[in-house]
C-alpha positions in Angstrom: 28.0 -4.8 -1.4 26.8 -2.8 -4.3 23.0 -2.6 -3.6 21.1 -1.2 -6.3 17.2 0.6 -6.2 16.2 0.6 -9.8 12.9 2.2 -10.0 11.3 1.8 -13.9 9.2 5.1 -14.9 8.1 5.0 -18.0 6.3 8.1 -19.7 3.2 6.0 -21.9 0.9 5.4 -18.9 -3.0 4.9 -20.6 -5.2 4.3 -17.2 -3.8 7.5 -15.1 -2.5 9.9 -17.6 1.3 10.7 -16.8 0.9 9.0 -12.9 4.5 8.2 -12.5 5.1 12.3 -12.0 1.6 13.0 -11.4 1.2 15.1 -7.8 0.3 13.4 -4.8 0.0 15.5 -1.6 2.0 18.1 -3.1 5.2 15.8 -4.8 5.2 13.9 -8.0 4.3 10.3 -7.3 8.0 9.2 -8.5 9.5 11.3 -5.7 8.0 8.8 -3.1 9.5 5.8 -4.3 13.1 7.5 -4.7 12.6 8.9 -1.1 12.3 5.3 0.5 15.1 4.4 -1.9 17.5 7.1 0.0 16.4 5.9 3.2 17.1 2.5 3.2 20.5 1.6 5.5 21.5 -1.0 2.7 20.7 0.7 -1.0 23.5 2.6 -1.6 22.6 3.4 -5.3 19.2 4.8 -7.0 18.6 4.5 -10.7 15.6 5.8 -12.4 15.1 3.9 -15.8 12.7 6.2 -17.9 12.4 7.2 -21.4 11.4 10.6 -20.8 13.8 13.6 -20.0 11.1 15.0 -18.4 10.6 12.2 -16.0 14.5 12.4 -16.1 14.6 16.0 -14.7 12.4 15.5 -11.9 14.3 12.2 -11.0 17.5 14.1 -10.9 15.9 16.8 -8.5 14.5 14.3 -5.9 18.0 12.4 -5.4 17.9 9.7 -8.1 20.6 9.2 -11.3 19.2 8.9 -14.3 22.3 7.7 -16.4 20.8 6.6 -19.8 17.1 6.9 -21.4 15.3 3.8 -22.0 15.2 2.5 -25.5 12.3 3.2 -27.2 11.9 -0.8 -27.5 11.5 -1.0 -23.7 9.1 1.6 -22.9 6.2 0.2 -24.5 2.9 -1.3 -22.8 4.1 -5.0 -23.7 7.9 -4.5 -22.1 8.4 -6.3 -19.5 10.3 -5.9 -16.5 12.9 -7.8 -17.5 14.0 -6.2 -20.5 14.1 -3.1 -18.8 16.3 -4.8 -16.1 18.8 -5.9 -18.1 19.0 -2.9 -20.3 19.7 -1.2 -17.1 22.6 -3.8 -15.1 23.9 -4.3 -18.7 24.6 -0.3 -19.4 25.8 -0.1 -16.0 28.4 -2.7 -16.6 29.6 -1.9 -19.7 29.9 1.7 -19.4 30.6 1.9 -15.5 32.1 -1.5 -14.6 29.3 -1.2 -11.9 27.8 -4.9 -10.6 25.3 -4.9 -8.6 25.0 -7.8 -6.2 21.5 -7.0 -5.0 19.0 -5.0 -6.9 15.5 -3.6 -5.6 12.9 -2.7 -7.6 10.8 -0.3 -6.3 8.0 0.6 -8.5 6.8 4.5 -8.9 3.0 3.5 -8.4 3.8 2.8 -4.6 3.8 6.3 -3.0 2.7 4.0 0.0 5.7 1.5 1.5 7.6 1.1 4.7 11.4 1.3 4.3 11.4 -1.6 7.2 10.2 -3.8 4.6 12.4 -2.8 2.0 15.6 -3.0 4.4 14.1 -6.5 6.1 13.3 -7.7 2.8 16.9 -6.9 2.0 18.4 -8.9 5.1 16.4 -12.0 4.4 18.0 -12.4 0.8 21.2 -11.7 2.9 20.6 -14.3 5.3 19.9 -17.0 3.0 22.7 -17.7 0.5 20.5 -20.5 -1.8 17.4 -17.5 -2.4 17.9 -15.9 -5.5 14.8 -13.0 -4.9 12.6 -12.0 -2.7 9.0 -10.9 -3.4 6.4 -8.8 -1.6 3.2 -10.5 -1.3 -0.5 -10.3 0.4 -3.2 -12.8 1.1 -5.3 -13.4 -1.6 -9.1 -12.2 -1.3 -10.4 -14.8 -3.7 -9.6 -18.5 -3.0 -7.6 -19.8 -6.5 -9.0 -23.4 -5.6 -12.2 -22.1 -6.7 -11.2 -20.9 -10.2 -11.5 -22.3 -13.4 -10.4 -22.2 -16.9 -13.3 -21.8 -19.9 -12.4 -23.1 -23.2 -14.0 -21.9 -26.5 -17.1 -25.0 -26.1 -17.4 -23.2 -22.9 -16.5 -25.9 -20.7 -14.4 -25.5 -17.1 -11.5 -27.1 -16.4 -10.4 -26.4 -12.7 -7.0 -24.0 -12.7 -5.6 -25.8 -9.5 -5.4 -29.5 -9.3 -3.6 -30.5 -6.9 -6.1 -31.6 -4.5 -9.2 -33.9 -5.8 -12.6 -31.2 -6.5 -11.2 -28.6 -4.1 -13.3 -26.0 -5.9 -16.2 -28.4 -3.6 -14.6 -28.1 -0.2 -15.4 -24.9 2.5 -12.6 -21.9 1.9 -11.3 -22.7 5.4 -10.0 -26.5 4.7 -7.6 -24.7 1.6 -4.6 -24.3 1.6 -3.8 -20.3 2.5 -2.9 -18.3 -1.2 -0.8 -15.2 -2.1 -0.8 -12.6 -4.9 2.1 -10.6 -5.4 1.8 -7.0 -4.6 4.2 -5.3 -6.6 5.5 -3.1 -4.1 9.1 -4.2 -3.5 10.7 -7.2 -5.4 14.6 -7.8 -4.8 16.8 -10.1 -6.9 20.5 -10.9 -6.9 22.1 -9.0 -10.0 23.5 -12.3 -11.0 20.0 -13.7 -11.4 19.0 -11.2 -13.7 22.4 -11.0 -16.3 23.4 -14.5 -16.4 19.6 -16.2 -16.2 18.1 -13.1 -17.5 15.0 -13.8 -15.0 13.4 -11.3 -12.6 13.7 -13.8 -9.8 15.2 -17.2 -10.8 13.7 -20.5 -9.1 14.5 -20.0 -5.2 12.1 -17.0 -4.0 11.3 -16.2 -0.9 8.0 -14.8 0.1 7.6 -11.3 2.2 4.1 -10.8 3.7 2.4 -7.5 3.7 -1.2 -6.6 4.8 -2.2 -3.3 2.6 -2.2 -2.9 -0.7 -1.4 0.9 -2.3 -0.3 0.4 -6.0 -2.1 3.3 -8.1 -3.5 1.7 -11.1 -6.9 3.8 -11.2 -8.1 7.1 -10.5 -10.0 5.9 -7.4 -6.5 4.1 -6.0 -5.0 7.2 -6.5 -7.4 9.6 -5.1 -7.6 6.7 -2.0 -3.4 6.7 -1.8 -3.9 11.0 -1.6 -6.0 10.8 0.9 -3.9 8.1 3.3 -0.6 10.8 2.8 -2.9 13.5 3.7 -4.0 11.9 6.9 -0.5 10.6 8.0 1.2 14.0 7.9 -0.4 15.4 10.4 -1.7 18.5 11.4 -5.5 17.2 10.5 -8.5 17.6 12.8 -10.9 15.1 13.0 -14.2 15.1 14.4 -16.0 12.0 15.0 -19.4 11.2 16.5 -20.0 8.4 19.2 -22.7 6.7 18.6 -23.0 4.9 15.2 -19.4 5.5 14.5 -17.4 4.8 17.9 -20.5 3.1 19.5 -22.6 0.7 17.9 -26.0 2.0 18.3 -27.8 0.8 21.3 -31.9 0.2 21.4 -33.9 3.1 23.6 -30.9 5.0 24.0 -29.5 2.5 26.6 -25.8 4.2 26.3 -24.5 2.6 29.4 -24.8 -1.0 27.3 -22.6 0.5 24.5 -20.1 -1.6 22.8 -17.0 -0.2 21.3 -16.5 -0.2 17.2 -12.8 -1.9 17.6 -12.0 -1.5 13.9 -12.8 2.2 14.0 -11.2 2.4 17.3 -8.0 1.3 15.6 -8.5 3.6 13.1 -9.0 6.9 15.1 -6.3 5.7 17.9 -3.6 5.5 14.6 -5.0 9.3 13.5 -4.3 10.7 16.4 -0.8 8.8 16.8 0.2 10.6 13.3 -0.3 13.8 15.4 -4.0 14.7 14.5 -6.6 16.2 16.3 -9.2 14.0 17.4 -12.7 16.1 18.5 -15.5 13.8 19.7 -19.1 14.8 19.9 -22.4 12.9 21.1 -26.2 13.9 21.5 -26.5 11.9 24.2 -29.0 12.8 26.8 -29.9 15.8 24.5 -33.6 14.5 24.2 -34.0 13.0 27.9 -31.7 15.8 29.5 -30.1 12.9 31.2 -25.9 13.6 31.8 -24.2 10.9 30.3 -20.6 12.6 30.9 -19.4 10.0 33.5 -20.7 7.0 31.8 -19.3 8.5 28.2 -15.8 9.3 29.4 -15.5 5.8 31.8 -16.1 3.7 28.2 -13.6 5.9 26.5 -11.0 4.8 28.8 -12.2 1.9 29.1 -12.3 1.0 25.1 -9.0 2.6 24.9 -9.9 5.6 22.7 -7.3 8.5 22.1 -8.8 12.0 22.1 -8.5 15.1 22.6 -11.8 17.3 23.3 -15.3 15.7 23.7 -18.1 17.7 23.5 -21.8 16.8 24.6 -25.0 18.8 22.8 -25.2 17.8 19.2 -29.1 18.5 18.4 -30.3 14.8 17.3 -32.1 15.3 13.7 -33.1 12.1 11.0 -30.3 13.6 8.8 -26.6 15.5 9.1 -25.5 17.4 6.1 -21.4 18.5 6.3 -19.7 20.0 3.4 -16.3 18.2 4.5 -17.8 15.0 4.9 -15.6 12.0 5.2 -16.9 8.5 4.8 -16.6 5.6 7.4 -15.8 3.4 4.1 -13.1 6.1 3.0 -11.2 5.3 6.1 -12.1 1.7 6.4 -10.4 1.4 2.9 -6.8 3.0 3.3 -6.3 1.6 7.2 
Protein backbone atom coordinates (compact mmCIF):
# COMPACT_ATOMS: atom_id res chain seq x y z
CA UNK A 1 0.00 0.00 0.00
CA UNK A 2 1.19 3.53 -0.75
CA UNK A 3 1.19 5.14 2.77
CA UNK A 4 1.72 8.61 2.79
CA UNK A 5 3.19 11.16 5.87
CA UNK A 6 2.27 14.59 4.80
CA UNK A 7 3.45 16.92 7.24
CA UNK A 8 2.01 20.78 6.46
CA UNK A 9 4.78 23.58 7.49
CA UNK A 10 3.86 26.68 6.62
CA UNK A 11 6.26 29.78 6.95
CA UNK A 12 3.53 32.76 8.48
CA UNK A 13 3.45 31.45 12.11
CA UNK A 14 2.25 34.80 14.44
CA UNK A 15 2.36 33.19 18.13
CA UNK A 16 6.06 31.56 17.94
CA UNK A 17 7.89 33.39 15.29
CA UNK A 18 9.14 30.83 12.49
CA UNK A 19 8.43 27.50 15.13
CA UNK A 20 8.07 25.07 12.45
CA UNK A 21 12.20 25.34 11.94
CA UNK A 22 12.70 27.01 15.10
CA UNK A 23 15.58 24.80 17.24
CA UNK A 24 14.63 22.52 19.75
CA UNK A 25 17.38 20.63 21.70
CA UNK A 26 19.69 21.40 18.92
CA UNK A 27 17.34 20.45 15.52
CA UNK A 28 14.67 22.44 13.90
CA UNK A 29 11.35 21.58 15.31
CA UNK A 30 10.25 20.19 11.64
CA UNK A 31 13.11 17.63 11.80
CA UNK A 32 11.15 15.76 14.72
CA UNK A 33 8.11 15.16 13.00
CA UNK A 34 9.97 13.93 9.60
CA UNK A 35 12.10 11.65 11.98
CA UNK A 36 9.02 9.74 13.37
CA UNK A 37 7.74 9.81 9.82
CA UNK A 38 11.01 7.63 8.60
CA UNK A 39 10.56 5.43 11.39
CA UNK A 40 7.38 4.14 11.06
CA UNK A 41 7.32 0.25 9.58
CA UNK A 42 4.16 1.27 7.45
CA UNK A 43 4.80 5.16 5.90
CA UNK A 44 6.79 4.51 3.05
CA UNK A 45 6.56 8.21 1.75
CA UNK A 46 7.25 11.72 3.49
CA UNK A 47 5.98 14.91 1.95
CA UNK A 48 6.62 18.29 3.47
CA UNK A 49 3.91 20.80 2.09
CA UNK A 50 5.41 24.32 2.79
CA UNK A 51 5.48 27.57 1.01
CA UNK A 52 8.87 28.47 1.96
CA UNK A 53 12.18 27.25 0.16
CA UNK A 54 13.67 27.74 3.18
CA UNK A 55 11.52 25.43 5.14
CA UNK A 56 11.96 23.41 1.89
CA UNK A 57 15.81 23.14 2.25
CA UNK A 58 15.87 22.04 5.63
CA UNK A 59 12.99 19.42 4.85
CA UNK A 60 15.11 18.04 2.13
CA UNK A 61 18.22 17.64 4.56
CA UNK A 62 16.32 15.79 7.33
CA UNK A 63 14.89 12.97 4.87
CA UNK A 64 11.55 14.57 3.65
CA UNK A 65 10.60 15.42 -0.34
CA UNK A 66 9.39 18.59 -0.83
CA UNK A 67 7.99 18.21 -4.47
CA UNK A 68 6.01 21.45 -5.06
CA UNK A 69 5.56 24.84 -2.80
CA UNK A 70 2.34 25.53 -1.48
CA UNK A 71 0.20 28.06 -3.20
CA UNK A 72 0.21 31.29 -1.81
CA UNK A 73 -3.77 30.67 -1.33
CA UNK A 74 -3.02 27.85 1.13
CA UNK A 75 -0.54 29.15 3.36
CA UNK A 76 -2.55 31.68 5.02
CA UNK A 77 -3.76 31.84 8.74
CA UNK A 78 -7.47 30.93 7.57
CA UNK A 79 -6.39 27.74 5.22
CA UNK A 80 -7.42 24.86 6.35
CA UNK A 81 -6.14 21.52 6.42
CA UNK A 82 -8.05 20.46 3.86
CA UNK A 83 -7.06 22.64 1.19
CA UNK A 84 -3.73 21.99 1.75
CA UNK A 85 -4.46 18.22 1.58
CA UNK A 86 -5.83 18.12 -1.47
CA UNK A 87 -3.50 20.53 -3.08
CA UNK A 88 -1.02 18.00 -2.08
CA UNK A 89 -2.76 14.17 -3.10
CA UNK A 90 -4.03 16.18 -6.18
CA UNK A 91 -0.31 17.31 -7.46
CA UNK A 92 0.79 14.07 -6.57
CA UNK A 93 -1.66 12.46 -8.88
CA UNK A 94 -1.50 14.46 -11.67
CA UNK A 95 2.05 14.92 -11.98
CA UNK A 96 3.28 11.49 -10.42
CA UNK A 97 0.25 9.12 -10.96
CA UNK A 98 0.99 8.57 -7.19
CA UNK A 99 -2.32 7.46 -4.97
CA UNK A 100 -2.06 7.25 -1.72
CA UNK A 101 -4.27 4.76 0.02
CA UNK A 102 -3.50 5.97 3.58
CA UNK A 103 -2.21 9.29 4.45
CA UNK A 104 -0.81 10.65 7.98
CA UNK A 105 -0.62 13.86 8.92
CA UNK A 106 1.84 14.52 11.28
CA UNK A 107 1.95 18.13 12.29
CA UNK A 108 5.53 19.97 12.79
CA UNK A 109 4.35 21.50 16.26
CA UNK A 110 4.70 17.87 17.77
CA UNK A 111 8.44 17.40 18.46
CA UNK A 112 6.91 15.06 21.09
CA UNK A 113 5.10 11.58 19.71
CA UNK A 114 5.63 7.89 19.85
CA UNK A 115 6.05 6.14 16.45
CA UNK A 116 3.88 3.18 18.33
CA UNK A 117 1.04 5.34 18.07
CA UNK A 118 1.56 6.45 14.67
CA UNK A 119 2.17 2.72 13.34
CA UNK A 120 -0.92 1.30 15.87
CA UNK A 121 -2.95 4.06 14.71
CA UNK A 122 -2.04 2.92 11.23
CA UNK A 123 -3.13 -0.84 11.88
CA UNK A 124 -6.43 0.10 13.38
CA UNK A 125 -7.62 1.97 10.10
CA UNK A 126 -6.15 -1.36 8.53
CA UNK A 127 -8.05 -3.57 10.58
CA UNK A 128 -11.38 -2.04 10.01
CA UNK A 129 -12.45 -1.75 6.38
CA UNK A 130 -15.85 0.62 7.21
CA UNK A 131 -13.31 3.54 9.21
CA UNK A 132 -12.51 6.19 6.95
CA UNK A 133 -9.80 8.09 9.65
CA UNK A 134 -8.50 7.82 12.57
CA UNK A 135 -7.80 10.60 15.14
CA UNK A 136 -5.61 11.17 18.10
CA UNK A 137 -7.41 12.20 21.08
CA UNK A 138 -7.07 12.98 25.05
CA UNK A 139 -9.54 13.34 27.87
CA UNK A 140 -10.99 16.44 28.18
CA UNK A 141 -10.01 18.61 31.40
CA UNK A 142 -13.23 20.58 31.31
CA UNK A 143 -16.57 18.69 31.29
CA UNK A 144 -18.55 20.09 27.84
CA UNK A 145 -21.88 19.24 29.70
CA UNK A 146 -21.14 22.24 31.72
CA UNK A 147 -20.74 24.71 28.83
CA UNK A 148 -22.92 27.14 27.44
CA UNK A 149 -23.63 29.31 24.58
CA UNK A 150 -24.16 33.37 25.24
CA UNK A 151 -26.20 35.17 22.79
CA UNK A 152 -25.90 39.02 22.19
CA UNK A 153 -29.09 39.61 25.28
CA UNK A 154 -26.58 37.68 27.20
CA UNK A 155 -28.57 34.81 27.77
CA UNK A 156 -27.16 30.78 28.00
CA UNK A 157 -28.27 28.33 26.14
CA UNK A 158 -26.65 24.93 27.22
CA UNK A 159 -24.07 23.56 24.18
CA UNK A 160 -24.90 19.83 24.95
CA UNK A 161 -28.42 18.72 25.16
CA UNK A 162 -28.62 15.55 25.09
CA UNK A 163 -29.28 14.72 28.53
CA UNK A 164 -32.09 16.90 30.55
CA UNK A 165 -29.88 19.99 32.81
CA UNK A 166 -26.69 17.93 32.78
CA UNK A 167 -24.78 21.20 33.34
CA UNK A 168 -26.76 20.38 37.16
CA UNK A 169 -25.52 16.87 37.71
CA UNK A 170 -21.90 15.99 39.64
CA UNK A 171 -18.87 15.62 36.81
CA UNK A 172 -18.76 11.94 37.68
CA UNK A 173 -22.39 10.79 36.52
CA UNK A 174 -21.27 12.38 32.70
CA UNK A 175 -20.65 10.90 30.15
CA UNK A 176 -16.51 10.66 29.71
CA UNK A 177 -15.40 13.58 26.77
CA UNK A 178 -12.41 13.93 24.31
CA UNK A 179 -10.62 16.77 22.53
CA UNK A 180 -8.59 16.06 19.69
CA UNK A 181 -5.01 16.55 20.15
CA UNK A 182 -3.57 17.20 16.96
CA UNK A 183 -0.73 15.03 17.09
CA UNK A 184 -1.37 12.33 14.50
CA UNK A 185 -4.64 12.19 12.30
CA UNK A 186 -4.78 9.37 9.48
CA UNK A 187 -7.32 9.28 6.66
CA UNK A 188 -7.86 7.06 3.57
CA UNK A 189 -6.62 9.12 0.39
CA UNK A 190 -9.96 8.36 -1.00
CA UNK A 191 -11.61 10.21 1.73
CA UNK A 192 -9.93 13.23 1.17
CA UNK A 193 -10.05 13.49 -3.13
CA UNK A 194 -13.36 12.14 -3.74
CA UNK A 195 -15.31 13.61 -0.33
CA UNK A 196 -12.69 16.25 -0.11
CA UNK A 197 -13.04 15.83 3.94
CA UNK A 198 -10.19 15.40 6.39
CA UNK A 199 -11.85 12.38 7.90
CA UNK A 200 -15.25 11.49 6.34
CA UNK A 201 -18.21 10.18 8.78
CA UNK A 202 -16.63 6.78 10.20
CA UNK A 203 -13.62 7.87 12.70
CA UNK A 204 -12.15 6.10 14.98
CA UNK A 205 -10.87 7.38 18.20
CA UNK A 206 -6.98 6.78 19.40
CA UNK A 207 -6.42 7.69 23.05
CA UNK A 208 -3.40 9.46 24.31
CA UNK A 209 -2.54 10.76 27.79
CA UNK A 210 0.10 13.92 27.19
CA UNK A 211 -0.32 16.66 25.30
CA UNK A 212 2.96 18.37 23.46
CA UNK A 213 1.70 20.61 20.52
CA UNK A 214 3.81 24.02 20.68
CA UNK A 215 1.42 26.71 20.32
CA UNK A 216 3.24 29.21 22.96
CA UNK A 217 6.45 30.12 24.08
CA UNK A 218 5.92 28.47 27.44
CA UNK A 219 4.75 24.96 25.49
CA UNK A 220 7.80 25.32 23.71
CA UNK A 221 10.26 26.07 26.35
CA UNK A 222 8.18 22.96 28.39
CA UNK A 223 8.63 20.48 24.99
CA UNK A 224 12.78 21.69 25.24
CA UNK A 225 12.97 20.87 28.36
CA UNK A 226 11.13 17.10 28.18
CA UNK A 227 13.82 16.33 24.89
CA UNK A 228 16.52 17.55 27.09
CA UNK A 229 15.68 15.20 30.01
CA UNK A 230 14.98 12.06 27.69
CA UNK A 231 18.32 12.06 26.06
CA UNK A 232 20.20 11.29 28.70
CA UNK A 233 23.35 11.99 30.07
CA UNK A 234 21.59 14.53 32.81
CA UNK A 235 22.27 14.38 36.50
CA UNK A 236 19.72 15.02 38.82
CA UNK A 237 19.80 15.65 42.33
CA UNK A 238 16.78 15.36 44.37
CA UNK A 239 16.09 15.91 48.12
CA UNK A 240 14.08 13.38 50.29
CA UNK A 241 12.08 14.97 52.33
CA UNK A 242 9.43 17.31 50.83
CA UNK A 243 10.14 16.09 47.34
CA UNK A 244 10.41 12.09 47.64
CA UNK A 245 8.96 12.08 51.27
CA UNK A 246 6.05 14.01 52.29
CA UNK A 247 7.16 15.83 55.20
CA UNK A 248 6.59 14.16 58.47
CA UNK A 249 5.71 16.19 61.98
CA UNK A 250 8.93 16.29 64.60
CA UNK A 251 11.08 14.78 62.19
CA UNK A 252 9.39 11.32 62.66
CA UNK A 253 11.29 9.91 59.29
CA UNK A 254 10.57 6.27 60.06
CA UNK A 255 6.56 7.30 59.41
CA UNK A 256 7.52 8.68 55.94
CA UNK A 257 5.21 8.09 53.03
CA UNK A 258 6.54 7.89 49.56
CA UNK A 259 5.48 10.88 46.88
CA UNK A 260 4.22 8.19 44.18
CA UNK A 261 3.78 10.72 41.49
CA UNK A 262 7.39 12.00 41.88
CA UNK A 263 8.51 8.53 42.37
CA UNK A 264 7.28 7.87 38.87
CA UNK A 265 8.84 10.70 37.68
CA UNK A 266 12.47 10.22 38.97
CA UNK A 267 12.15 6.17 38.35
CA UNK A 268 11.40 7.27 34.37
CA UNK A 269 14.67 9.79 34.60
CA UNK A 270 16.84 7.52 35.53
CA UNK A 271 15.33 4.80 32.99
CA UNK A 272 16.32 7.48 30.05
CA UNK A 273 19.89 6.88 31.45
CA UNK A 274 20.25 9.87 33.93
CA UNK A 275 21.97 10.21 36.96
CA UNK A 276 19.86 10.28 39.89
CA UNK A 277 21.88 11.75 43.26
CA UNK A 278 19.75 11.83 46.48
CA UNK A 279 20.48 13.95 49.45
CA UNK A 280 18.71 14.28 52.99
CA UNK A 281 19.41 16.30 56.33
CA UNK A 282 18.17 13.86 58.23
CA UNK A 283 19.49 13.40 61.67
CA UNK A 284 21.66 16.45 60.83
CA UNK A 285 20.08 18.43 63.87
CA UNK A 286 19.52 15.29 66.39
CA UNK A 287 22.79 13.45 65.20
CA UNK A 288 20.51 10.50 65.02
CA UNK A 289 21.65 7.91 61.81
CA UNK A 290 18.80 7.47 59.73
CA UNK A 291 20.94 5.43 56.96
CA UNK A 292 19.08 2.11 57.59
CA UNK A 293 15.77 3.38 57.93
CA UNK A 294 16.40 5.86 54.64
CA UNK A 295 17.74 3.18 52.41
CA UNK A 296 14.95 0.24 53.68
CA UNK A 297 12.02 2.95 52.37
CA UNK A 298 13.90 3.43 49.24
CA UNK A 299 13.64 -0.13 48.42
CA UNK A 300 10.79 -0.42 49.77
CA UNK A 301 8.93 2.67 47.70
CA UNK A 302 10.65 1.34 44.72
CA UNK A 303 12.96 4.27 44.03
CA UNK A 304 15.85 4.07 41.39
CA UNK A 305 19.06 5.83 42.33
CA UNK A 306 22.26 5.97 42.19
CA UNK A 307 24.30 7.79 45.08
CA UNK A 308 22.60 9.05 48.31
CA UNK A 309 24.27 11.17 50.40
CA UNK A 310 23.38 12.21 54.15
CA UNK A 311 24.55 15.81 55.66
CA UNK A 312 22.74 18.60 53.95
CA UNK A 313 22.84 21.54 56.61
CA UNK A 314 19.00 22.16 57.33
CA UNK A 315 18.43 26.18 56.81
CA UNK A 316 14.60 28.04 56.37
CA UNK A 317 15.72 28.65 52.69
CA UNK A 318 17.94 26.87 49.67
CA UNK A 319 19.08 29.08 46.99
CA UNK A 320 20.54 26.92 43.53
CA UNK A 321 21.44 28.73 40.46
CA UNK A 322 20.26 25.45 38.34
CA UNK A 323 17.06 25.16 40.06
CA UNK A 324 14.45 23.01 38.59
CA UNK A 325 10.90 23.20 39.75
CA UNK A 326 8.74 20.22 41.09
CA UNK A 327 5.89 21.86 38.79
CA UNK A 328 8.36 21.92 35.74
CA UNK A 329 8.57 18.19 35.96
CA UNK A 330 5.07 17.60 37.11
CA UNK A 331 4.05 19.34 33.83
CA UNK A 332 5.96 17.37 30.92
CA UNK A 333 5.66 13.68 32.78
Amino acid sequence: MNILAVIPARSGSKSVKHKNIRNVNGKPMIAYSIEHALKSKYVNRVVVSTDSEQYADIARKYGAEVPFLRPEEYATDTAQDIDVFYHCLSYLKEKEQYDADIVVQLRPTYPIRQIEDIDSMIELLLQNESAESVRSIAPAKEVAYKMWHMDEQGFLTPIMKDIKECYNMPRQELPKVYYQNACIDIVRGQVILEQKSMNGTRILGYQMEHNYDIDTEEEFQKAELYLKVKAGGKRFVFDIDGVIAQLEPKLAYDKAKPNEPMIRIINQLYEYGNEIILFTARGYVTGIDWTDVTKEQLGRWGLKYHQLHFGKPNADYYVDDKMLSLNSLYDIF
